[in-house]
C-alpha positions in Angstrom: 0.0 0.0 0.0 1.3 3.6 -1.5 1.9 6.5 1.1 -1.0 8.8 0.8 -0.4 12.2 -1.0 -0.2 15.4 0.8 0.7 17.6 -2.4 -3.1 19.1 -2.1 -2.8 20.6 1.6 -0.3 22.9 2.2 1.6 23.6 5.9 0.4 27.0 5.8 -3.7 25.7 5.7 -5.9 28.1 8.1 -6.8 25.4 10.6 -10.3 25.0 12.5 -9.9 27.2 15.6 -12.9 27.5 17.7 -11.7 30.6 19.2 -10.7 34.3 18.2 -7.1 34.2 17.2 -5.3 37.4 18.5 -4.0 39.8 15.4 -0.5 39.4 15.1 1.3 42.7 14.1 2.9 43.3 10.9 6.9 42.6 11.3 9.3 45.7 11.0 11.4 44.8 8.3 11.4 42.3 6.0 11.9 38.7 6.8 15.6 37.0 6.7 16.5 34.4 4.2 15.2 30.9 4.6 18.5 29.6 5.7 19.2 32.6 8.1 15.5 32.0 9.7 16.4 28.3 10.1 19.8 29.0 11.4 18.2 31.5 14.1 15.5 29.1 15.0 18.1 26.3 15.5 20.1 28.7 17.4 17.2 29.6 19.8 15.8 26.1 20.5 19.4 25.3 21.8 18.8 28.1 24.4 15.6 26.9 25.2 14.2 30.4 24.0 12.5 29.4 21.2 8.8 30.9 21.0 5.9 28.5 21.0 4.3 28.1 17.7 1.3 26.4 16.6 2.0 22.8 15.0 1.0 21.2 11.5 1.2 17.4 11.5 1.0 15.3 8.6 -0.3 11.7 9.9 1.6 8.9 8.0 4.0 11.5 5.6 7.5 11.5 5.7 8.2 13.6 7.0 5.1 13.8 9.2 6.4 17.3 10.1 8.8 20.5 9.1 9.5 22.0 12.2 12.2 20.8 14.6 11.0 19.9 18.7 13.1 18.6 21.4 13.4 14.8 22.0 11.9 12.6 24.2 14.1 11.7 26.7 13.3 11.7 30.9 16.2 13.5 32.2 15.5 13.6 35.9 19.1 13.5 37.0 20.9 16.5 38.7 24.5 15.8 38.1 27.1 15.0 34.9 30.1 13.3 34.9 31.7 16.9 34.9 29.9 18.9 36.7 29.0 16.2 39.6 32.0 17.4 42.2 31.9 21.0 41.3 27.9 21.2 41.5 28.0 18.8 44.9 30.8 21.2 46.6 28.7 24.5 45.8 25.7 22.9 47.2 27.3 22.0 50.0 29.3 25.2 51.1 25.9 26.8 51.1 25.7 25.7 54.4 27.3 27.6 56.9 28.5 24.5 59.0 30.5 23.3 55.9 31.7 26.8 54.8 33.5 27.5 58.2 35.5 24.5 59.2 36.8 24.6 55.2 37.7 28.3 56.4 39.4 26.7 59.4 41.2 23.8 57.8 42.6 26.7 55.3 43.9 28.4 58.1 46.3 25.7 59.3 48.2 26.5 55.6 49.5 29.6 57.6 52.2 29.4 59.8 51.1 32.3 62.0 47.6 30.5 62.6 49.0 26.6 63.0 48.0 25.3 66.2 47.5 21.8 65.6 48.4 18.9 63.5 47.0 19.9 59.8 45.2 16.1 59.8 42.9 16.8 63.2 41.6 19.7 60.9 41.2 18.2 57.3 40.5 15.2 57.6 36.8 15.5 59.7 35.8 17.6 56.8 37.3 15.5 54.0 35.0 12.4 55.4 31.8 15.1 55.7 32.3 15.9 52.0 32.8 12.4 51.3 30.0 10.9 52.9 28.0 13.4 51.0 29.3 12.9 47.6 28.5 9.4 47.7 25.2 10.1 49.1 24.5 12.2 46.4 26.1 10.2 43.7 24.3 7.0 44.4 21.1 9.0 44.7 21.6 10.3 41.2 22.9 6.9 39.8 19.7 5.1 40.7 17.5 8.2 39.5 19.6 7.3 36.0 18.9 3.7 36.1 15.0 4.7 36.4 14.9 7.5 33.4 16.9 4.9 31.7 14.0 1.8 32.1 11.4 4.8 31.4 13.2 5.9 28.0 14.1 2.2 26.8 10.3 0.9 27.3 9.3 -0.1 23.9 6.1 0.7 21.7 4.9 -0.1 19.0 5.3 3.1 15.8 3.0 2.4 13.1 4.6 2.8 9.9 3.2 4.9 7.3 1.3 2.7 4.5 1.1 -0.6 6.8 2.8 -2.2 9.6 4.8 -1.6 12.7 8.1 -1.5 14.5 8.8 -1.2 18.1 11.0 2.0 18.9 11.7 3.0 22.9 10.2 5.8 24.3 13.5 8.0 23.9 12.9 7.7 19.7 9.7 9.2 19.9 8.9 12.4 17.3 6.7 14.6 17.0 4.1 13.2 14.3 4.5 9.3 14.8 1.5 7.0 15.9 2.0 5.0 18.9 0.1 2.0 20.1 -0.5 1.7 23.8 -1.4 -1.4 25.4 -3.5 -1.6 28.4 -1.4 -0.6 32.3 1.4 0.9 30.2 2.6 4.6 30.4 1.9 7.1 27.9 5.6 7.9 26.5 4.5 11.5 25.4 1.8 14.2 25.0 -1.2 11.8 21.9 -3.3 12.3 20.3 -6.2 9.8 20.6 -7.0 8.5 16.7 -8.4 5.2 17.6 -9.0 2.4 20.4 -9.9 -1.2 20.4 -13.0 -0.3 22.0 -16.1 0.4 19.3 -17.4 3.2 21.8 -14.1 4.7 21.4 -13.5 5.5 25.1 -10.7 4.6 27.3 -10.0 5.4 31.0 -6.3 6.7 32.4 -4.6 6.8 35.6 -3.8 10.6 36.2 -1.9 10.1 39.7 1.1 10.8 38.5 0.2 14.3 36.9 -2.4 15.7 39.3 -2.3 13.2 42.4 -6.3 12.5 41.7 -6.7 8.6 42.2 -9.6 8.3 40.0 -10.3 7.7 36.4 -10.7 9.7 34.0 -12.7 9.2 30.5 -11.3 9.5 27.1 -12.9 10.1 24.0 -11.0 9.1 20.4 -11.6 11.5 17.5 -14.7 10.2 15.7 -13.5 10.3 12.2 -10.8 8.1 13.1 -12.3 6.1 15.1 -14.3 4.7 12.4 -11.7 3.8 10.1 -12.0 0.1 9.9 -9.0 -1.0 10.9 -5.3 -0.4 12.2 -4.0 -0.5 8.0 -6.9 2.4 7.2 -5.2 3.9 10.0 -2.1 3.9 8.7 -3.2 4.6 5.4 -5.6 7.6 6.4 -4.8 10.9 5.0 -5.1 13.7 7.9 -3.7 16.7 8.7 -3.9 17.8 12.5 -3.5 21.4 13.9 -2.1 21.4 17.5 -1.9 25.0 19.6 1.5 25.7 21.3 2.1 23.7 24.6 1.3 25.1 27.9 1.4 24.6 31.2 -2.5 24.2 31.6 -3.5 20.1 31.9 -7.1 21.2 31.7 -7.3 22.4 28.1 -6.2 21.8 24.7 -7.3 23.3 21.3 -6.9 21.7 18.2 -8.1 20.6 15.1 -8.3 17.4 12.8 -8.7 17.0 9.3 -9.5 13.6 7.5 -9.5 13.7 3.8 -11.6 11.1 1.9 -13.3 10.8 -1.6 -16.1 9.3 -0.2 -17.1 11.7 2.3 -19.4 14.4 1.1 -17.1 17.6 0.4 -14.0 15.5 0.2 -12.9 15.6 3.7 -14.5 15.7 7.7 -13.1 18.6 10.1 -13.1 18.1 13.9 -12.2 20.5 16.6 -10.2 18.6 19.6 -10.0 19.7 23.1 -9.1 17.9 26.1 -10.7 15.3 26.2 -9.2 13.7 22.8 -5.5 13.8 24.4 -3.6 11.4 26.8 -0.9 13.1 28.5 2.8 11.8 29.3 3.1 10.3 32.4 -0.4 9.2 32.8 -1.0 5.4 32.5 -3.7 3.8 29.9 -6.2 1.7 32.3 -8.6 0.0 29.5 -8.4 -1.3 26.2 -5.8 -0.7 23.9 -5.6 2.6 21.9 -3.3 4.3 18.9 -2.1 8.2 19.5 -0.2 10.7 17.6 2.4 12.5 19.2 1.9 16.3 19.4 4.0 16.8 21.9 7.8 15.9 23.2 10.5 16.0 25.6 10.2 19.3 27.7 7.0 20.2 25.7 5.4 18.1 27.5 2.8 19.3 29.9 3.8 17.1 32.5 7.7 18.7 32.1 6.4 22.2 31.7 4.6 21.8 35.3 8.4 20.8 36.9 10.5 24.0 37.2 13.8 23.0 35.1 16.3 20.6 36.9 15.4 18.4 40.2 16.2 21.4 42.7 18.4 21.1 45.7 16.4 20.6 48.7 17.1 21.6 52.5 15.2 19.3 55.3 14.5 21.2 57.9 17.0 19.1 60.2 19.8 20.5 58.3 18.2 24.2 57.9 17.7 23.6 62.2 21.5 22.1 62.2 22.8 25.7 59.8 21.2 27.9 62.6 22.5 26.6 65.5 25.7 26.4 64.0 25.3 30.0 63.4 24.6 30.3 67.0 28.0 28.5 68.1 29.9 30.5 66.1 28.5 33.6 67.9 29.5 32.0 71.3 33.3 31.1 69.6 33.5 34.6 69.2 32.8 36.2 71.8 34.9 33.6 73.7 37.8 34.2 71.8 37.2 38.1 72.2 37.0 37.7 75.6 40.2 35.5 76.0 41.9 38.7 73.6 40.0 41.9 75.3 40.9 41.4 79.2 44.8 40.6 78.3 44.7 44.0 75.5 42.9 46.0 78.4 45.7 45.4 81.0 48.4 45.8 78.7 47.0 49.4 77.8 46.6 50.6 81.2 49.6 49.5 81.8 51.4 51.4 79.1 49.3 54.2 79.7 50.7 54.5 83.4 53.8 54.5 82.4 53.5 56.8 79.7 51.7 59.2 82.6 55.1 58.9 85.1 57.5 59.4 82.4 58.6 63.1 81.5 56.9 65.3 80.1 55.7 65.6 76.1 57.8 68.6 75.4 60.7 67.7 76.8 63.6 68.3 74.9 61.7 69.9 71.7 59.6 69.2 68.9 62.2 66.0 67.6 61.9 64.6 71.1 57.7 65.0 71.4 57.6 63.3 67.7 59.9 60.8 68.6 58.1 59.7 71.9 54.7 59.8 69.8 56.1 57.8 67.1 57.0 54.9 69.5 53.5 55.1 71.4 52.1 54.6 68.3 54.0 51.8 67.5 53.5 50.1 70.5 50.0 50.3 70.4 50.2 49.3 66.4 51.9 46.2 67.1 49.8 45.0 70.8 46.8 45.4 68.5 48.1 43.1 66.2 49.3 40.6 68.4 45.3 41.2 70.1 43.8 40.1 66.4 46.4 37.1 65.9 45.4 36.0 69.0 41.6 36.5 68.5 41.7 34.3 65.4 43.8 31.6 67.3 41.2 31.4 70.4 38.6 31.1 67.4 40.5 28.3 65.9 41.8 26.6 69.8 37.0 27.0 70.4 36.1 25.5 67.1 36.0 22.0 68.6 32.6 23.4 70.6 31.0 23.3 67.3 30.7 19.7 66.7 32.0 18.3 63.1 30.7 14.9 63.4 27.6 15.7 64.3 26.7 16.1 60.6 28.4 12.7 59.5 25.9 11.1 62.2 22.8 13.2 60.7 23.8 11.9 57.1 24.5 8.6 57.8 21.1 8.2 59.5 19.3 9.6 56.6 20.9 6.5 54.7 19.4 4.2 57.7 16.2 5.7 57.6 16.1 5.2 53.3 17.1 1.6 53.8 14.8 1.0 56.5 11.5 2.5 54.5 12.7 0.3 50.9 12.9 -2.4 53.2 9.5 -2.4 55.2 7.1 -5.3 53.9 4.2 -2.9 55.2 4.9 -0.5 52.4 5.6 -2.7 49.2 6.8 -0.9 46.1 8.1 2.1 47.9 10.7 3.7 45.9 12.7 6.3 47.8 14.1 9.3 45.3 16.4 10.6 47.6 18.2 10.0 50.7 18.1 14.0 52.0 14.7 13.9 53.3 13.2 11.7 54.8 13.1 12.1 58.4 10.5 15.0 57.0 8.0 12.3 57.5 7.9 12.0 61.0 7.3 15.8 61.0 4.6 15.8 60.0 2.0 17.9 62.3 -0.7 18.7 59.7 -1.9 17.4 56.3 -4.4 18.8 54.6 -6.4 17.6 51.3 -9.1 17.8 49.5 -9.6 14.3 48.3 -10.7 11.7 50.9 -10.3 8.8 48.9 -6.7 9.4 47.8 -5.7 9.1 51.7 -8.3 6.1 53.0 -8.6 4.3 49.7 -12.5 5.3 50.1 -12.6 3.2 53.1 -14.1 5.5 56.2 -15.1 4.8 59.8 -18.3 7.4 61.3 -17.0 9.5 63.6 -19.1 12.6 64.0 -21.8 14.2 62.1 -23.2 17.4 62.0 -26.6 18.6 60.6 -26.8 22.0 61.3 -27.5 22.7 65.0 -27.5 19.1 65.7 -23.9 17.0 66.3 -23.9 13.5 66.2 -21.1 11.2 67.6 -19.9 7.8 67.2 -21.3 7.0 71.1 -24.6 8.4 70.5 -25.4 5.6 68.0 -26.8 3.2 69.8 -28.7 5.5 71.7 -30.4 7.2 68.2 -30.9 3.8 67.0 -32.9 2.9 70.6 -34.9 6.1 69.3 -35.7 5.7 66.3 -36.8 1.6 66.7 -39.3 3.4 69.4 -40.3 5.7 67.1 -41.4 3.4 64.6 -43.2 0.9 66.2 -45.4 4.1 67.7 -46.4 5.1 64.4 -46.6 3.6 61.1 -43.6 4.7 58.5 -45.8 6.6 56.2 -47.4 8.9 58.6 -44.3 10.2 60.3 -42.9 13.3 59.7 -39.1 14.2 59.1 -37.8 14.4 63.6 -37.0 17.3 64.8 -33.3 16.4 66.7 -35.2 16.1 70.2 -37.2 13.0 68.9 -34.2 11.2 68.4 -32.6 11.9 71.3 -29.6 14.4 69.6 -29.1 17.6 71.3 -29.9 20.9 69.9 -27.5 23.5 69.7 -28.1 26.4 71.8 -27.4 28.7 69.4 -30.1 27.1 67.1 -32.5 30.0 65.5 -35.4 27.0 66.1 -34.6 26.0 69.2 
């Protein structure tokens, strides 16, 4: 079976839009060459400042489409093999614990300041930075070894004019028609042409892109879902109109064009809208379903929604560990200033005294005053010098009271605490991300949501109920049911009234307008 022919519809069609388009103004000066335009473009997508731009796809061409998009790899990692130490030693001297014993084993490189063997000083920080690194670097090794199972899965590309091949996820373009089997992921942003279902509906897992547990419904486009079969499909002739991506998950606009002889007019026009997409990251719950690719890579809406690379987070442990370090070093100094200040203080006096029972300022001339004010000045120069040298050397004799391993304890029980929760047979499947937060969990004061059934798996025990004035608790039960039973054997069912709260035995507030 031939390719269809696309030499009738050209990429610069009006497409369907359901909406009022904004008037774009007139450009200032004359467009640049082709190959200039193409070279800027190029140029800007590597920046990531290329300007969104509404998307013509060609189903089953070849190319399907002219414009260039980013691929669809998963890069969730936060280090290279270049920039691992340099961007895990900047993190890390963010902290002010960090930052001043490398100030302190730096001092010990200066003869005046060496109080101690050079070892007692480096090596407690060598083993911090070490213990970190590998903390770090195994955490970012097993995020690797997940984006590399997500962008090796395999699917199933159907091949213009008849046919398939299975590509992985990572080989995805813009354009292509995926098949997606039931419990597997969607690899990118579709398009949905067609399912295995005659009603043309699927269901997907959104957990993964708005934390809502339930299901949500799926409608494929109704021209293509009539095709007869997965060849028509691949021998369908269709142009398809997507808007720029965005951040919004609650809205696409779009359009989709099938062109046939036999349809009255030569061809169908549909508007899409969200309900005709399956987003990345979402997973396909029922039946079996073929999608076109609109969007890719960092197009994605479920990329758009992270803010650029996996940031650097602080637990609060360590932000609680930074202050009080803070607060040590405020003791250290005004120890050490102490130690300097009482010694400087008797030393002036002392020189001042003696200064006082000495002769006289002016005698034996001007050469003699300047001479006798020259050495003062000295003296006092070089006592306030000794007075700093020996400030910073109380600082360095007091930085033991800030404790150095304190932090190799704190990050080595963070690796406990990971192991321990992959381990637990109570919680089956738990992946832990990252080893630099989780003693957050036992934090915890408050949480707060709006969506029951995500936390109790829609399994909920009565605890209290209020209607209006009236508050009913799990230990009144019995006694409304005791109540009620009376109630009904006074009087037949149909003659009753609704009960006021007093006939049942439930309390009425006091602040009730009917009461």
């Amino acid at each position: 079976m031939s390719a269809p022919d696309y030499s009738l519809i050209g990429e610069g069609s009006t497409p369907y839009i359901a909406y009022e388009e904004p008037v774009v103004p007139p450009p200032r000066r004359p467009p640049p060459p082709s190959c200039w335009r193409a070279c800027w473009r190029a140029l800007c997508g590597c920046c990531g400042q290329r300007a969104p731009e509404w998307r013509t796809i060609f189903l089953n061409a070849s190319p399907p489409t002219h414009g260039w998009y980013p691929h669809n790899r998963v890069e969730n990692t936060k280090y290279g093999l270049l920039s691992f130490v340099p961007k895990v030693l900047l993190e890390q001297f963010r902290y002010f614990f960090n930052l001043y014993f490398l100030l302190v084993a730096l001092s010990q490189f200066v003869p005046v300041f060496e109080i101690g063997l050079r070892f007692t000083y480096i090596a407690p920080l060598v083993f911090v930075l070490a213990v970190t690194m590998a903390k770090e670097g195994y955490d970012d090794v097993q995020r690797w070894r997940t984006d590399t199972l997500i962008n090796n899965e395999a699917y199933e590309r159907l091949q213009p004019g008849g046919g398939s091949m299975a590509v992985p996820a990572k080989d995805l373009r813009v354009g292509d028609v995926v098949r997606v089997s039931t419990n597997q992921r969607i690899p990118a942003d579709l398009v949905l042409l067609r399912t295995s279902s005659e009603s043309g509906v699927v269901f997907v897992r959104t957990d993964q892109l708005d934390g809502e547990t339930d299901w949500k419904l799926r409608v494929a486009v109704a021209s293509t879902q009539r095709l007869a079969s997965e060849a028509a499909l691949s021998a369908a002739v269709v142009t398809l109109h997507a808007a720029p991506p965005t951040k919004d998950i609650y809205e696409f606009v779009g359009d989709l064009t099938l062109y046939d002889d036999a349809l009255e007019g030569g061809c169908v026009q549909e508007p899409l809208a969200l309900e005709n997409t399956l987003w990345a990251n979402t997973v396909l719950a029922s039946c079996a379903c073929h999608g076109v690719v609109v969007h890719t890579g960092r197009e994605t809406r479920s990329s758009m929604n992270v803010a650029g690379a996996p940031p650097s987070k602080m637990a609060t442990l360590d932000l609680q560990v930074n202050f009080m370090t803070k607060l040590l070093f405020v003791l250290v100094n005004l120890s050490a200033l102490l130690m300097v200040a009482v010694p400087f203080g008797q030393a002036s006096a002392a020189a001042w005294r003696d200064g006082q029972s000495s002769e006289g300022w002016w005698d034996g001339g001007w050469e003699n005053s300047a001479r006798k004010l020259s050495d003062r000045l000295s003296e006092s120069l070089s006592r306030l010098v000794q007075a700093l040298l020996d400030y910073v050397c109380f600082m360095l004799l007091f930085s033991q009271i800030i404790p150095i391993s304190l932090r190799v304890a704190l990050d080595m029980a963070k690796l406990v605490y990971k192991l321990q929760m992959t381990s637990d047979e109570r919680l089956p499947g738990l992946q832990v991300l990252s080893s630099t937060l989780p003693e957050e969990l036992g934090g915890i004061e408050y949480l707060l949501t709006d969506k029951t059934g995500t936390l109790t798996r829609n399994e909920m025990t009565f605890r209290k109920l209020h209607l209006g004035a009236a508050c009913l608790d799990e230990a009144m039960v019995p006694e409304l049911r005791a109540n009620l039973a009376q109630v009904l054997r006074e009087q037949p069912l149909a003659s009753l009234a609704p009960p006021v709260p007093e006939a049942l035995g439930v309390p009425r507030s006091a602040s009730d307008p009917l009461g």
